[in-house]
N, CA, C and O atoms as CSV, one atom per row, in Angstrom:
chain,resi,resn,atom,element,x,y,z
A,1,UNK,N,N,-6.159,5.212,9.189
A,1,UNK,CA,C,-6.235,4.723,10.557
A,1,UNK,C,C,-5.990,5.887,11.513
A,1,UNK,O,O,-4.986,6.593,11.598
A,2,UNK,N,N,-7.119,5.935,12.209
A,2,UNK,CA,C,-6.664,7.301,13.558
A,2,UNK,C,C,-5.471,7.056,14.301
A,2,UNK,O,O,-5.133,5.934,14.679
A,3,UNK,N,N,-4.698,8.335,14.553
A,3,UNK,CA,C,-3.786,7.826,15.301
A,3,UNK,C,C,-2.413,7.320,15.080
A,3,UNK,O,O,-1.535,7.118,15.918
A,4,UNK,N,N,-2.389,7.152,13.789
A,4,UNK,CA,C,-1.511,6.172,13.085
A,4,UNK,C,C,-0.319,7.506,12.083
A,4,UNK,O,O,0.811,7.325,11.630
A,5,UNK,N,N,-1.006,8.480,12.061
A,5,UNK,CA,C,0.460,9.367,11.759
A,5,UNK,C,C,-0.030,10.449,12.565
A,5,UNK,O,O,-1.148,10.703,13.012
A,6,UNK,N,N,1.220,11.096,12.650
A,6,UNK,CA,C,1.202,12.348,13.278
A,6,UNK,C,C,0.630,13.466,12.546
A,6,UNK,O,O,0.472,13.482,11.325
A,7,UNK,N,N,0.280,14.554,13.483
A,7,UNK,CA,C,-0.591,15.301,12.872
A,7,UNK,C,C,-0.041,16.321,11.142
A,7,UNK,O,O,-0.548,16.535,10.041
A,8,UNK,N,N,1.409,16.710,11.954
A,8,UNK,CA,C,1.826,16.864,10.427
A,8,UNK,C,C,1.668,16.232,9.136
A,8,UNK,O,O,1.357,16.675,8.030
A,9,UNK,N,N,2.116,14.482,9.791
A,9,UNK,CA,C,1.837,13.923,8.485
A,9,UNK,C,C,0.187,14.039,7.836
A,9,UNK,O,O,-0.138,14.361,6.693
A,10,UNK,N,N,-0.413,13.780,8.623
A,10,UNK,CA,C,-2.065,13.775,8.500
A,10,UNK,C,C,-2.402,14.787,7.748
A,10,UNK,O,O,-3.079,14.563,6.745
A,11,UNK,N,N,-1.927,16.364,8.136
A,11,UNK,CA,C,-2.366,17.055,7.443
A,11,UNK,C,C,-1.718,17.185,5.974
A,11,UNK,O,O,-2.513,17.358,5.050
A,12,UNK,N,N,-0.513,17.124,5.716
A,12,UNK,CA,C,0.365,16.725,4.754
A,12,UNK,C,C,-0.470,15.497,3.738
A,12,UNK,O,O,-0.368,15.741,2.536
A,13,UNK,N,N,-1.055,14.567,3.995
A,13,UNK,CA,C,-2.321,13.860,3.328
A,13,UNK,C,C,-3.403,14.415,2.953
A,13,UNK,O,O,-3.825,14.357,1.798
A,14,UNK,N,N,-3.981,15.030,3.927
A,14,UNK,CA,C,-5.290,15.600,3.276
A,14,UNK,C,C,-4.842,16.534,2.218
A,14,UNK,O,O,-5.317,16.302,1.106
A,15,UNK,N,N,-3.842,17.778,2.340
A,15,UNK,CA,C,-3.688,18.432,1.376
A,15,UNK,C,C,-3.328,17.628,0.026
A,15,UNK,O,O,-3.711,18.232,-0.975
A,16,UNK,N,N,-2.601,16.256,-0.263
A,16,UNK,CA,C,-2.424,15.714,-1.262
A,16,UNK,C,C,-3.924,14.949,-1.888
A,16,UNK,O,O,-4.101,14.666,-3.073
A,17,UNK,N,N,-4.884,14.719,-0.796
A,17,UNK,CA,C,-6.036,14.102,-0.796
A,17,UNK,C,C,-6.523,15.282,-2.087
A,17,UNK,O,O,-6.571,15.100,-3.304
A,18,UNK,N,N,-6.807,16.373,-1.372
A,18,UNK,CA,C,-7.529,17.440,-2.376
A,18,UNK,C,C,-7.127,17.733,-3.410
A,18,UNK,O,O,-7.906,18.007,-4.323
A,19,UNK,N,N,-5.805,17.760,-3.562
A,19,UNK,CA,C,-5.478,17.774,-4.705
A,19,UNK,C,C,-5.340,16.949,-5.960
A,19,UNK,O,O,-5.673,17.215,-7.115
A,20,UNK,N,N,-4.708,15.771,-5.392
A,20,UNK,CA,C,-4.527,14.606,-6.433
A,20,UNK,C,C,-5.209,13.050,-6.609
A,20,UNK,O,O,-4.860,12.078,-7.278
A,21,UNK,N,N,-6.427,13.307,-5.622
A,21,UNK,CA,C,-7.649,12.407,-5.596
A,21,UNK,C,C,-8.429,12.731,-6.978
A,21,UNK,O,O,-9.407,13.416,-6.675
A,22,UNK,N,N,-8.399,12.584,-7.910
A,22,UNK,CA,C,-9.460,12.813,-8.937
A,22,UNK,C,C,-9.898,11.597,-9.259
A,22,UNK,O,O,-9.236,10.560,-9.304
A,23,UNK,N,N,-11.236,11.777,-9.523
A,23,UNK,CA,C,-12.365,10.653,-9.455
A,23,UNK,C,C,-11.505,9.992,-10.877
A,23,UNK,O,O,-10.941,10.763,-11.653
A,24,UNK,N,N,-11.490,8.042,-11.157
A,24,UNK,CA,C,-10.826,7.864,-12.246
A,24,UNK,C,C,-9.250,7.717,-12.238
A,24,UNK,O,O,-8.666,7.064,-13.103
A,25,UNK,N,N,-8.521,8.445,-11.080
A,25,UNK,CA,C,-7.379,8.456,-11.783
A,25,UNK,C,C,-7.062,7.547,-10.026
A,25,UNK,O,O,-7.594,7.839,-8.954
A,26,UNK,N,N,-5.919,6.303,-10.329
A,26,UNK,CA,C,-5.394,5.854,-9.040
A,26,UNK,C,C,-3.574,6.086,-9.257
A,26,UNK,O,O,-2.643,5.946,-10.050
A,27,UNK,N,N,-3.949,6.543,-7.879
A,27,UNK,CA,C,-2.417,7.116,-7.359
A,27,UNK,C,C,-1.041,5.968,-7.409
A,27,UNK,O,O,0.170,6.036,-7.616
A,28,UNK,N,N,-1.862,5.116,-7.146
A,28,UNK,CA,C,-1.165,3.364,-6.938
A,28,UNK,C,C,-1.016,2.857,-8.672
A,28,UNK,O,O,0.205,2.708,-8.628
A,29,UNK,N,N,-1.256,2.614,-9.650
A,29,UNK,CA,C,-1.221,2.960,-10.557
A,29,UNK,C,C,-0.197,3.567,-11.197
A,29,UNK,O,O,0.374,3.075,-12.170
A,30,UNK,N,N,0.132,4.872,-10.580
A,30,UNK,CA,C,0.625,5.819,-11.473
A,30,UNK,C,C,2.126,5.677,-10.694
A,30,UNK,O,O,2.355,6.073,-9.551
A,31,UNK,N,N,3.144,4.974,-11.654
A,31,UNK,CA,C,4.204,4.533,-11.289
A,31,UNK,C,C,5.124,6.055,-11.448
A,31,UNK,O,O,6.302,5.810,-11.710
A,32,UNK,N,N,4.950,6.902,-11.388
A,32,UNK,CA,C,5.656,8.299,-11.321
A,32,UNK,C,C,5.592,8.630,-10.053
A,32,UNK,O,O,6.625,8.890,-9.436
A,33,UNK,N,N,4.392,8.672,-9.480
A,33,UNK,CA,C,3.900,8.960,-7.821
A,33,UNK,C,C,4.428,7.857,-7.011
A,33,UNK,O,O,4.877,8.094,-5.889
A,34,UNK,N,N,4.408,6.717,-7.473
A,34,UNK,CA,C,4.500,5.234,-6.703
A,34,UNK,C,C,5.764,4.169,-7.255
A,34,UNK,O,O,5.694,2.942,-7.332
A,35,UNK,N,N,7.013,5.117,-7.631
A,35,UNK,CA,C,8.327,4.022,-8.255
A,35,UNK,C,C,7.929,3.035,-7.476
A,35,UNK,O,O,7.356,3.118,-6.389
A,36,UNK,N,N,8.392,1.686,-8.325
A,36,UNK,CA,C,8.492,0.272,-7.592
A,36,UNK,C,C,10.015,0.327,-6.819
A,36,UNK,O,O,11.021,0.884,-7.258
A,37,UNK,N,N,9.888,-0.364,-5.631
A,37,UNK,CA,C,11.124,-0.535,-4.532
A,37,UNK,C,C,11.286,-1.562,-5.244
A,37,UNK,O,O,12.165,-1.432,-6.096
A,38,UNK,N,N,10.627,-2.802,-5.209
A,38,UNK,CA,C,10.753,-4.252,-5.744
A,38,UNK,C,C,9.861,-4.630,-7.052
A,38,UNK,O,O,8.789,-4.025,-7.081
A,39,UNK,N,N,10.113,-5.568,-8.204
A,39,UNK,CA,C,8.991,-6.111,-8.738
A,39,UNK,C,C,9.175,-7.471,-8.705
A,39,UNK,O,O,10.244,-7.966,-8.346
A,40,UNK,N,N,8.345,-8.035,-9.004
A,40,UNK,CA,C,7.591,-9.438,-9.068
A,40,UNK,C,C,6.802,-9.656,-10.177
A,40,UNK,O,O,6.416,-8.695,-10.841
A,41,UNK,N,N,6.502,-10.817,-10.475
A,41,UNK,CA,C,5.905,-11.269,-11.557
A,41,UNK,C,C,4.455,-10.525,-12.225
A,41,UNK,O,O,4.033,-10.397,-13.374
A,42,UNK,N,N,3.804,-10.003,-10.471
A,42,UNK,CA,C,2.268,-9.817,-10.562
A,42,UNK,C,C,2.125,-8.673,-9.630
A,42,UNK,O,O,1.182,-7.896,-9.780
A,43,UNK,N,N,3.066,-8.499,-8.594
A,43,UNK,CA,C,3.147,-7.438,-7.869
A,43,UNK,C,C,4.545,-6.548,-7.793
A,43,UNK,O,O,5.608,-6.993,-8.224
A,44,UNK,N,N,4.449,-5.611,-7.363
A,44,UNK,CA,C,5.201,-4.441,-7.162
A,44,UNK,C,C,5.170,-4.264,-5.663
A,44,UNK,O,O,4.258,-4.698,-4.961
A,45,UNK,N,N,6.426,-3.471,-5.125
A,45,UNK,CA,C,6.424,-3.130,-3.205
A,45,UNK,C,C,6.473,-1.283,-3.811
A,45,UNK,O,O,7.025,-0.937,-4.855
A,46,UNK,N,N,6.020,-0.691,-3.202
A,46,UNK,CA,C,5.792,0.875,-3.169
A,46,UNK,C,C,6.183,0.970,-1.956
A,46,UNK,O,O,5.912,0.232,-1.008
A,47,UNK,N,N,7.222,2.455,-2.017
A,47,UNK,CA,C,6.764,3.295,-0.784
A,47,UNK,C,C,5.807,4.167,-0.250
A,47,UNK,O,O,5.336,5.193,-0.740
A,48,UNK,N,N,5.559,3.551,0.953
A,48,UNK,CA,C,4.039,4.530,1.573
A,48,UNK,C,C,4.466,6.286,1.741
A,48,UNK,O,O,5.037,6.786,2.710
A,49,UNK,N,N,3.970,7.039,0.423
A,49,UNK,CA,C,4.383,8.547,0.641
A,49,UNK,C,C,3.939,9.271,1.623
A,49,UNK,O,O,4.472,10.359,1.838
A,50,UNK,N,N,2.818,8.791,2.460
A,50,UNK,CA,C,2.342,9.099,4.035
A,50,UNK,C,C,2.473,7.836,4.921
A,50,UNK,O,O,1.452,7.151,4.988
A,51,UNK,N,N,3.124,7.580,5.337
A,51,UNK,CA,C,3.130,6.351,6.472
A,51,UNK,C,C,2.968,6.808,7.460
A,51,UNK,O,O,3.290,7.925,7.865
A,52,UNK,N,N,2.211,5.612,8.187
A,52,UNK,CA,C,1.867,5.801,9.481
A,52,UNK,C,C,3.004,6.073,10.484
A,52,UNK,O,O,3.597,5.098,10.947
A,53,UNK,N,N,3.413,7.514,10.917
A,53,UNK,CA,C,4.952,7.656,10.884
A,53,UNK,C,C,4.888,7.510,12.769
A,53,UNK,O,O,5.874,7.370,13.492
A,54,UNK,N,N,3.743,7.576,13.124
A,54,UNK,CA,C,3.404,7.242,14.886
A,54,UNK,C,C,4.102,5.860,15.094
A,54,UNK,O,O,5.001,5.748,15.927
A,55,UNK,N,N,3.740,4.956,14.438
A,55,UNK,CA,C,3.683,3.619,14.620
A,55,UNK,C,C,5.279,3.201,13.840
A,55,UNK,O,O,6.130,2.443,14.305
A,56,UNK,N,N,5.332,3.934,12.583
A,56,UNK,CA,C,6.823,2.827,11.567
A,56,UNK,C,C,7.577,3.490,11.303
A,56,UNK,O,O,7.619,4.718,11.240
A,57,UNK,N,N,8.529,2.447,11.049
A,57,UNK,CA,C,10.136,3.039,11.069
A,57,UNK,C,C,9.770,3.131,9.870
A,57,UNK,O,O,10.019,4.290,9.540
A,58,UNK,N,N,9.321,2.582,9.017
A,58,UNK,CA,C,9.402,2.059,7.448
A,58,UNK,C,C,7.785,1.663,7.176
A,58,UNK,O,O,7.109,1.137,8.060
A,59,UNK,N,N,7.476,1.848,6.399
A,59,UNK,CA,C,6.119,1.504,5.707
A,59,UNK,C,C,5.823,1.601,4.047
A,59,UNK,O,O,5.538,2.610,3.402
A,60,UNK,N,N,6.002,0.080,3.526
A,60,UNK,CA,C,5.669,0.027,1.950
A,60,UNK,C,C,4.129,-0.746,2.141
A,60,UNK,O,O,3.332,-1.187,2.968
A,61,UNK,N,N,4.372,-0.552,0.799
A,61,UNK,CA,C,2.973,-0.964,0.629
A,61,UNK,C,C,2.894,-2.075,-0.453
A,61,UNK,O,O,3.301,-1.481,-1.452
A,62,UNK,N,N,2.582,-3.445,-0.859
A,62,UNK,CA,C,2.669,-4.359,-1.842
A,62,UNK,C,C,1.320,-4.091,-2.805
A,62,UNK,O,O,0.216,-4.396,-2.354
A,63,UNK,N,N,1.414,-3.661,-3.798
A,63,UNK,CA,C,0.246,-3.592,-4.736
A,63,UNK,C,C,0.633,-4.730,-5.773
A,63,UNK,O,O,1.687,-5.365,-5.770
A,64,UNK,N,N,-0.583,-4.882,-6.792
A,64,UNK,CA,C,-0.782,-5.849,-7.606
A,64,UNK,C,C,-0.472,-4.859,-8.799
A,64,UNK,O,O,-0.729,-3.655,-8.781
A,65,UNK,N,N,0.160,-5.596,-9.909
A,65,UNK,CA,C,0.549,-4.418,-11.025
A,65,UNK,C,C,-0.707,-4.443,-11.847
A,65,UNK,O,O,-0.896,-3.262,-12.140
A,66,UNK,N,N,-1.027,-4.686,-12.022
A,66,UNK,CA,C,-2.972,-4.127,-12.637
A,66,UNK,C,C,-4.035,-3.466,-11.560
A,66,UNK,O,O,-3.765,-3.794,-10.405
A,67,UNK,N,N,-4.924,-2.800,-11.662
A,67,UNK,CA,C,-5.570,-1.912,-10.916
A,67,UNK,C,C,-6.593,-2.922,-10.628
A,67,UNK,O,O,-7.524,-2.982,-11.431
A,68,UNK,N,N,-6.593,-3.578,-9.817
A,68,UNK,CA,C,-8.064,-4.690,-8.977
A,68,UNK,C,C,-8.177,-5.213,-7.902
A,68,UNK,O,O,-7.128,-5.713,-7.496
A,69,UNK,N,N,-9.130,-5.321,-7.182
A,69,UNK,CA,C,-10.069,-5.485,-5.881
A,69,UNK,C,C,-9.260,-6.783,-5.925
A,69,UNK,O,O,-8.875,-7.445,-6.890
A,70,UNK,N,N,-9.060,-7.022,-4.143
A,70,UNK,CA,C,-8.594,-8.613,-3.844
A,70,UNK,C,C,-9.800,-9.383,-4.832
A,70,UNK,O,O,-9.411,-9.872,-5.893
A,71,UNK,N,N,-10.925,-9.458,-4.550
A,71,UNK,CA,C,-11.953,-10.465,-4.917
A,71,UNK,C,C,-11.648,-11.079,-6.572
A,71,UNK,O,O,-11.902,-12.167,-7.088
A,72,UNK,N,N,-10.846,-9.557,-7.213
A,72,UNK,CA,C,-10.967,-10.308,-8.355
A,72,UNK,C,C,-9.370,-10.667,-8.551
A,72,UNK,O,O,-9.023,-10.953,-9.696
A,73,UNK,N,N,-8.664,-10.670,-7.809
A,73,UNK,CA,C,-7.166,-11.398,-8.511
A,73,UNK,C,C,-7.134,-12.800,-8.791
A,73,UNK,O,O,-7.799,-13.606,-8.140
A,74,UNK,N,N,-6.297,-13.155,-9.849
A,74,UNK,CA,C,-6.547,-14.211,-10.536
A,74,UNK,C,C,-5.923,-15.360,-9.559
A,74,UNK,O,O,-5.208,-15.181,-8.574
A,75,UNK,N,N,-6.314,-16.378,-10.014
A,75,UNK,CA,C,-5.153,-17.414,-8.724
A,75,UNK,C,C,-3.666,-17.611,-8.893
A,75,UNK,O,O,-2.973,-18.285,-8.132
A,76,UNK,N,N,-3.278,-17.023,-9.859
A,76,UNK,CA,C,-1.800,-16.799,-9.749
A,76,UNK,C,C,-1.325,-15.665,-9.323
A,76,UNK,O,O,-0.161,-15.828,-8.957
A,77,UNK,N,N,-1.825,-14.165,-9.150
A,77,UNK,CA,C,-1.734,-13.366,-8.421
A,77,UNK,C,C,-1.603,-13.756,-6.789
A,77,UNK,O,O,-0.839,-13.198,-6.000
A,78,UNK,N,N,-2.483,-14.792,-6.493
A,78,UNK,CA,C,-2.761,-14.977,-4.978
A,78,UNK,C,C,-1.883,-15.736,-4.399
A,78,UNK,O,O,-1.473,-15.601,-3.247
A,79,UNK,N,N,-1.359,-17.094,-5.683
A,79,UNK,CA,C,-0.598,-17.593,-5.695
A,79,UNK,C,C,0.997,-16.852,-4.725
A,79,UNK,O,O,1.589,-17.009,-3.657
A,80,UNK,N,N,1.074,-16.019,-5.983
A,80,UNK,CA,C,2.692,-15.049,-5.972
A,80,UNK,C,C,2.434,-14.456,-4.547
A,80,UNK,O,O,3.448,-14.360,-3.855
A,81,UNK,N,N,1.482,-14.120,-4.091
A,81,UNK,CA,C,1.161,-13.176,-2.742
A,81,UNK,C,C,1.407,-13.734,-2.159
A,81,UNK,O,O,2.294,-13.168,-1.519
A,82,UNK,N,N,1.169,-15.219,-1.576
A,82,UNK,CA,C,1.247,-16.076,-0.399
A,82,UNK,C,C,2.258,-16.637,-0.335
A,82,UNK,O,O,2.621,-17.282,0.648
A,83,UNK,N,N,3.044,-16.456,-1.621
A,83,UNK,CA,C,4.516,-17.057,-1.705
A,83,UNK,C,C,5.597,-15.568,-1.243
A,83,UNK,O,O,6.718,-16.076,-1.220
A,84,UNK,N,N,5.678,-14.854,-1.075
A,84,UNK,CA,C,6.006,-13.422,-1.072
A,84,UNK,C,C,5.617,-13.039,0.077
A,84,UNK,O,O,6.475,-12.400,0.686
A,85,UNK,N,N,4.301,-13.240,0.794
A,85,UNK,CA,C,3.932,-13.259,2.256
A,85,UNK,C,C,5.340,-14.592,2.876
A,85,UNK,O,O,6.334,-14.465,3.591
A,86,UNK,N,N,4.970,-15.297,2.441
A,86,UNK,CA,C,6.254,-16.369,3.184
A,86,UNK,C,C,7.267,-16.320,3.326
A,86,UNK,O,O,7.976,-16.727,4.247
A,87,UNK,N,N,7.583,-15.573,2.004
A,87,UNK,CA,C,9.073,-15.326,1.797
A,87,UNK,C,C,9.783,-14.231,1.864
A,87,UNK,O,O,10.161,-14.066,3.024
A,88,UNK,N,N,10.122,-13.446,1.190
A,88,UNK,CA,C,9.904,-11.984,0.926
A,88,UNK,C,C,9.479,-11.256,1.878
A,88,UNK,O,O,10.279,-10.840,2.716
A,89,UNK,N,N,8.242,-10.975,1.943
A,89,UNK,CA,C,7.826,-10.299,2.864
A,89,UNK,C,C,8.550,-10.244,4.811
A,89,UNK,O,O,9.087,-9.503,5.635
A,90,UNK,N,N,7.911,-11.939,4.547
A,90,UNK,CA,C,8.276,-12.325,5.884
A,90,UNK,C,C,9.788,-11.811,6.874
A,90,UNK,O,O,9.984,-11.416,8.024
A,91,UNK,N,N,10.869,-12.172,5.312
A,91,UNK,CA,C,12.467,-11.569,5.780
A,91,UNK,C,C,12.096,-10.277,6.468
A,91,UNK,O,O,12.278,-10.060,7.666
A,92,UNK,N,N,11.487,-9.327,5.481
A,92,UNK,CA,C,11.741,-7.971,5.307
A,92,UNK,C,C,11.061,-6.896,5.943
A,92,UNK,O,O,11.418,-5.730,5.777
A,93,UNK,N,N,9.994,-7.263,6.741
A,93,UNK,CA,C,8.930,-6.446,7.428
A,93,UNK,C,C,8.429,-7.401,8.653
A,93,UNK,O,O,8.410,-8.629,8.571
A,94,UNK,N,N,8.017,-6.640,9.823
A,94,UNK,CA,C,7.610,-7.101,10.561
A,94,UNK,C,C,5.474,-7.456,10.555
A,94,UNK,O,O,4.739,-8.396,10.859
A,95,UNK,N,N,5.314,-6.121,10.046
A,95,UNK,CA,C,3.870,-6.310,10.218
A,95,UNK,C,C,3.124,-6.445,8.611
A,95,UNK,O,O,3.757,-6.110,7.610
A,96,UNK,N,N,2.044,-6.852,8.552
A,96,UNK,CA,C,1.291,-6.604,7.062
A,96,UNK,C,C,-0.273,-6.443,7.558
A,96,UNK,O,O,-0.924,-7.289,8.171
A,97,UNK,N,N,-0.618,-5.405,7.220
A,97,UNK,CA,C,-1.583,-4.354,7.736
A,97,UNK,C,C,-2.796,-4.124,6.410
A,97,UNK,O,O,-2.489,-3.766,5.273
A,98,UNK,N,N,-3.838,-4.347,6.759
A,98,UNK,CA,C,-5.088,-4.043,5.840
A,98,UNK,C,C,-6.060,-2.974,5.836
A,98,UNK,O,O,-6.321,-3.369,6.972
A,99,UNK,N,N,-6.778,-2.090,5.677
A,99,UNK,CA,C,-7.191,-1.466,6.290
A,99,UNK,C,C,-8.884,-2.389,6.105
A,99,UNK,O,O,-8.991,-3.522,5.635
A,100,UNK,N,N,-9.823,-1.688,6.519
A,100,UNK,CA,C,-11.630,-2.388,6.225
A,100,UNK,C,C,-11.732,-1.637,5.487
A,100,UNK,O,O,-11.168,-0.551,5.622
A,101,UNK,N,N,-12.454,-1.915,4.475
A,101,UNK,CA,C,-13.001,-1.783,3.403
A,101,UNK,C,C,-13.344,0.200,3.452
A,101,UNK,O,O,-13.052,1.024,2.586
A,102,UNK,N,N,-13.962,0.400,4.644
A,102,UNK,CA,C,-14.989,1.649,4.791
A,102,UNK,C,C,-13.457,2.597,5.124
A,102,UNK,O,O,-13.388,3.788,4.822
A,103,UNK,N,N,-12.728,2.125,5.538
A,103,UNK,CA,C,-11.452,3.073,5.709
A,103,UNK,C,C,-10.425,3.165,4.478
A,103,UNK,O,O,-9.622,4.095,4.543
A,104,UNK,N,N,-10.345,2.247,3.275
A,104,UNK,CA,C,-9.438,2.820,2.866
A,104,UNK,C,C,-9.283,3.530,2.248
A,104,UNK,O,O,-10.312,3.629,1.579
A,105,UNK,N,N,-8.117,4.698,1.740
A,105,UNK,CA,C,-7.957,5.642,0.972
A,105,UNK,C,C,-8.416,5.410,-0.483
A,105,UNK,O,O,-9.212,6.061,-1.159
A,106,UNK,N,N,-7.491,3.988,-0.870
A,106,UNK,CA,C,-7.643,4.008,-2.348
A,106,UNK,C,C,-8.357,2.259,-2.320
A,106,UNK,O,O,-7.747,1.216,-2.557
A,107,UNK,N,N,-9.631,2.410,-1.996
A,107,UNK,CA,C,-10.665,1.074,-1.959
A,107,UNK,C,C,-10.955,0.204,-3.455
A,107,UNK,O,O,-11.577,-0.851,-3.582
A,108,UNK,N,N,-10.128,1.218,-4.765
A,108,UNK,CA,C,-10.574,0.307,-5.989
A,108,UNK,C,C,-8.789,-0.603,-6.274
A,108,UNK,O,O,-8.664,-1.400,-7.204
A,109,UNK,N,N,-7.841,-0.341,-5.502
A,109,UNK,CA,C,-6.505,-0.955,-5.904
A,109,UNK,C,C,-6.279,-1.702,-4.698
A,109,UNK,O,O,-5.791,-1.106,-3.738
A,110,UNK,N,N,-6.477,-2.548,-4.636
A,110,UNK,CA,C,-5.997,-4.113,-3.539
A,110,UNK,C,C,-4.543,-3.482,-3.429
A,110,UNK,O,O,-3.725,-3.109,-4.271
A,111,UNK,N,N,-4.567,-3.531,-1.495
A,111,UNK,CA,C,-3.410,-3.016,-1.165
A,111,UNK,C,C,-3.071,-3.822,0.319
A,111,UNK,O,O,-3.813,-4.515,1.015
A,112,UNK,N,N,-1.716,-3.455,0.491
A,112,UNK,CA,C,-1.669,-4.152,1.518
A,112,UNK,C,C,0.066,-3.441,2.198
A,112,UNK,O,O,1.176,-3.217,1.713
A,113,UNK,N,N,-0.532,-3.320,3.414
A,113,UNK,CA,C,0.951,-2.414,4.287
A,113,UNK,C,C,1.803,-3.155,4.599
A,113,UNK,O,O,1.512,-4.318,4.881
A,114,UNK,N,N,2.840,-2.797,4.634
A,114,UNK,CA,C,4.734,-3.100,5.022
A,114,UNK,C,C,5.079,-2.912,6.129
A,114,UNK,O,O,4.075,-2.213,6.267
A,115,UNK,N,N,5.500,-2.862,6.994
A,115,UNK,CA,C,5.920,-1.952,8.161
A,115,UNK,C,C,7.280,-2.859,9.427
A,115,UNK,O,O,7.385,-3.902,10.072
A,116,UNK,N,N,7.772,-2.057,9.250
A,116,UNK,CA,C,8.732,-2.234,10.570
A,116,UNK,C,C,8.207,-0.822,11.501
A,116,UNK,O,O,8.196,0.390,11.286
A,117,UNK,N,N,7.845,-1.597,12.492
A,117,UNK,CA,C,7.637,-0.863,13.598
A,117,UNK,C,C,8.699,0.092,14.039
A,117,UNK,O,O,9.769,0.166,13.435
A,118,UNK,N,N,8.441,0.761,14.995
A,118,UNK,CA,C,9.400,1.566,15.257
A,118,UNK,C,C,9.837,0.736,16.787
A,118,UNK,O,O,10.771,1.154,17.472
């Protein structure tokens, strides 16, 4: 999202972009890069290692613990999400943020932002 970190951070991304973008391998995934803050049955909460640091005090990110596109999560995945959006989530963050499709970083791991504003 333009705008959404500062330029340090921004550039601080792209250099991780070039480096540890390899076609095949997801960053979200790789629970060394991405410790779980929280788990859940079907999902995991990550911290965002670039957050939009313009905009949040705080920024996680809720991934699904298998590597897949919203379209294909099962209905108990969606289930746990909307229960966790209600609950969970709701306590603990103010915003939950998506990006479009054509913007996101990592477009093959269904993701979804955390954020307390600043």
């Amino acid at each position: 999202m333009p705008g959404t970190r500062t330029k340090r951070m921004h550039e601080r991304y792209q250099r991780y972009q070039k480096i540890h973008f390899r076609k095949g391998v997801c960053n979200l995934c790789d629970t060394i890069k991405s410790p779980s803050l929280k788990e859940f049955k079907y999902w995991r909460i990550v911290k965002n290692l670039f957050p939009w640091d313009r905009i949040a005090l705080v920024q996680d990110m809720i991934i699904p613990k298998r590597h897949t596109v919203y379209e294909k999560l099962t209905v108990k995945e969606k289930k746990e999400l909307d229960r966790l959006k209600s609950g969970y989530i709701n306590e603990k963050y103010v915003v939950i943020a998506e990006a479009t499709h054509r913007k996101k970083s990592i477009p093959d791991h269904f993701h979804l932002h955390l954020i307390i504003l600043k």
